[in-house]
C-alpha positions as CSV (number, residue, x, y, z in Angstrom):
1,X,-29.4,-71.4,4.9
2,X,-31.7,-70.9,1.7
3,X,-31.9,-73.9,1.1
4,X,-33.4,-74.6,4.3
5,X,-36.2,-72.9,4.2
6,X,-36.9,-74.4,0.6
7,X,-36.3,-77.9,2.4
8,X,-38.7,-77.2,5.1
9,X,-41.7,-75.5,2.8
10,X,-41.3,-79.0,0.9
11,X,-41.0,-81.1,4.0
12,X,-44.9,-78.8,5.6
13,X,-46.3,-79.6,1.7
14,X,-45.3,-83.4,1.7
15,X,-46.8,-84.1,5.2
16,X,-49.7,-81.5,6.0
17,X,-50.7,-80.7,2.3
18,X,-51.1,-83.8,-0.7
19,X,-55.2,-83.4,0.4
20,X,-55.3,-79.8,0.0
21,X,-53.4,-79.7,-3.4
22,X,-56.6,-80.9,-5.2
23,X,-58.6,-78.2,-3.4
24,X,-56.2,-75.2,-4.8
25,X,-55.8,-77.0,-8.3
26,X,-60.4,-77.2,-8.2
27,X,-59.8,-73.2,-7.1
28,X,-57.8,-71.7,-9.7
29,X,-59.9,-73.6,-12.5
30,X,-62.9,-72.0,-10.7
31,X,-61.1,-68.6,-11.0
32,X,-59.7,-69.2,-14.5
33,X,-63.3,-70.3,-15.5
34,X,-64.7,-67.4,-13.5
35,X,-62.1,-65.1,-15.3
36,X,-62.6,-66.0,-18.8
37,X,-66.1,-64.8,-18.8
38,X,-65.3,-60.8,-17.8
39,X,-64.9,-58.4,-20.3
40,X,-61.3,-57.5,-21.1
41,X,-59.2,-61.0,-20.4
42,X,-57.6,-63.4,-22.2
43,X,-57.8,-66.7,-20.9
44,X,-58.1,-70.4,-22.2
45,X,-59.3,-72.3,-18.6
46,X,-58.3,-75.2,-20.2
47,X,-54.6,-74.2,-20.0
48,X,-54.5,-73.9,-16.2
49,X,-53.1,-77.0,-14.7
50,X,-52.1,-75.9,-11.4
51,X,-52.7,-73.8,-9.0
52,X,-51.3,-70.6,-10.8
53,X,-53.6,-68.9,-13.3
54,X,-52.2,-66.5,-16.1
55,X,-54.1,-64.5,-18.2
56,X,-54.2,-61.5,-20.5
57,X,-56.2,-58.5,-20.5
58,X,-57.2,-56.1,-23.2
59,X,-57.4,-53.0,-21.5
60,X,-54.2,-50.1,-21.2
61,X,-53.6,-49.5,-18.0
62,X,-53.2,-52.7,-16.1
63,X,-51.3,-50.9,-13.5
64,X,-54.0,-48.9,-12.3
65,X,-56.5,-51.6,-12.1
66,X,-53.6,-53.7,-10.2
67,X,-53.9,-50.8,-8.1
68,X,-57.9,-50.2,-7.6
69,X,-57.8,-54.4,-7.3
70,X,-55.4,-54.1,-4.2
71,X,-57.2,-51.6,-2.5
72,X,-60.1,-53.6,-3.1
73,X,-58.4,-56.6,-1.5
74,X,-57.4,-58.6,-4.4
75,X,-53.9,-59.6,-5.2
76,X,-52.4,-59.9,-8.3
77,X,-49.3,-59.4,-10.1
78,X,-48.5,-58.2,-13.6
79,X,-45.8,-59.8,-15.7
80,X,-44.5,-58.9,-18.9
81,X,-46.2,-62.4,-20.4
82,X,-49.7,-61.0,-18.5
83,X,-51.2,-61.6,-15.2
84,X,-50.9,-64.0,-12.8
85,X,-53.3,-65.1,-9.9
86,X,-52.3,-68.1,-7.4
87,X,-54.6,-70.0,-5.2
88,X,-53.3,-71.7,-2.1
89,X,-54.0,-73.3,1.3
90,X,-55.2,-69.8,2.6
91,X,-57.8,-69.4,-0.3
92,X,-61.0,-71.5,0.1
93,X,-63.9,-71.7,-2.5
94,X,-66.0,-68.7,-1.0
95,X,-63.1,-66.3,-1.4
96,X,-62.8,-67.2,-5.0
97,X,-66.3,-66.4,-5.7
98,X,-66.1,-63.3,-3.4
99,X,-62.4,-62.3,-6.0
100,X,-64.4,-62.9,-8.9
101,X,-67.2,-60.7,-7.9
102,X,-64.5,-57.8,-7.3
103,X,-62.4,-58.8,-9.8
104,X,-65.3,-58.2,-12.3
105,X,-67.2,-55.0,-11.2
106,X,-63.4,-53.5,-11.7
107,X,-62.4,-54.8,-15.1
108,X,-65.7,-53.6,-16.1
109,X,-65.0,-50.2,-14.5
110,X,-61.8,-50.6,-17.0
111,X,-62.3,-52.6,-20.2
């Protein structure tokens, strides 16, 4: 049964979403770009290959700004090797510069 739904995630990607790939990878370098300029993160763009950015911050309490960030309609998630943020077929090039204008005013709020 699990595998299944794995099977048939891969089967919608293979035949609805090779074009739109580029499009998320073009996204999260725009984000990891867009990131690595705020205060308070830790981020090499040039590491991010994909379409999943991880990153660092320098400021204590990452939950909390995890917190404000979700109430502000961003979604994130904290591991313990740092923060990651994932673009995908729902997340055009407006939204990312919309994240990255929330995204900053709150780690400034924090850092």
């Amino acid at each position: 049964r699990q595998s299944g739904i794995m099977a048939a995630a891969g089967i919608v990607a293979l035949e609805t979403m090779i074009d739109r790939l580029a499009d998320d990878h073009e996204n999260a370098s725009t984000l990891a770009k867009g990131l690595a300029r705020l205060p308070g993160v830790v981020l090499n763009p040039e590491d991010v290959e994909t379409n999943q950015v991880y990153f660092g911050v320098t400021f204590s309490d990452q939950d909390e700004v995890n917190r404000v960030l979700t109430e502000r309609g961003i979604q994130g998630l904290i591991l313990d090797e740092g923060w990651r943020f994932v673009t995908h077929s729902g997340v055009y090039a407006d939204d990312i510069e919309y994240a990255l204008g929330v995204i900053g005013e709150t780690f400034s709020e924090f850092a």
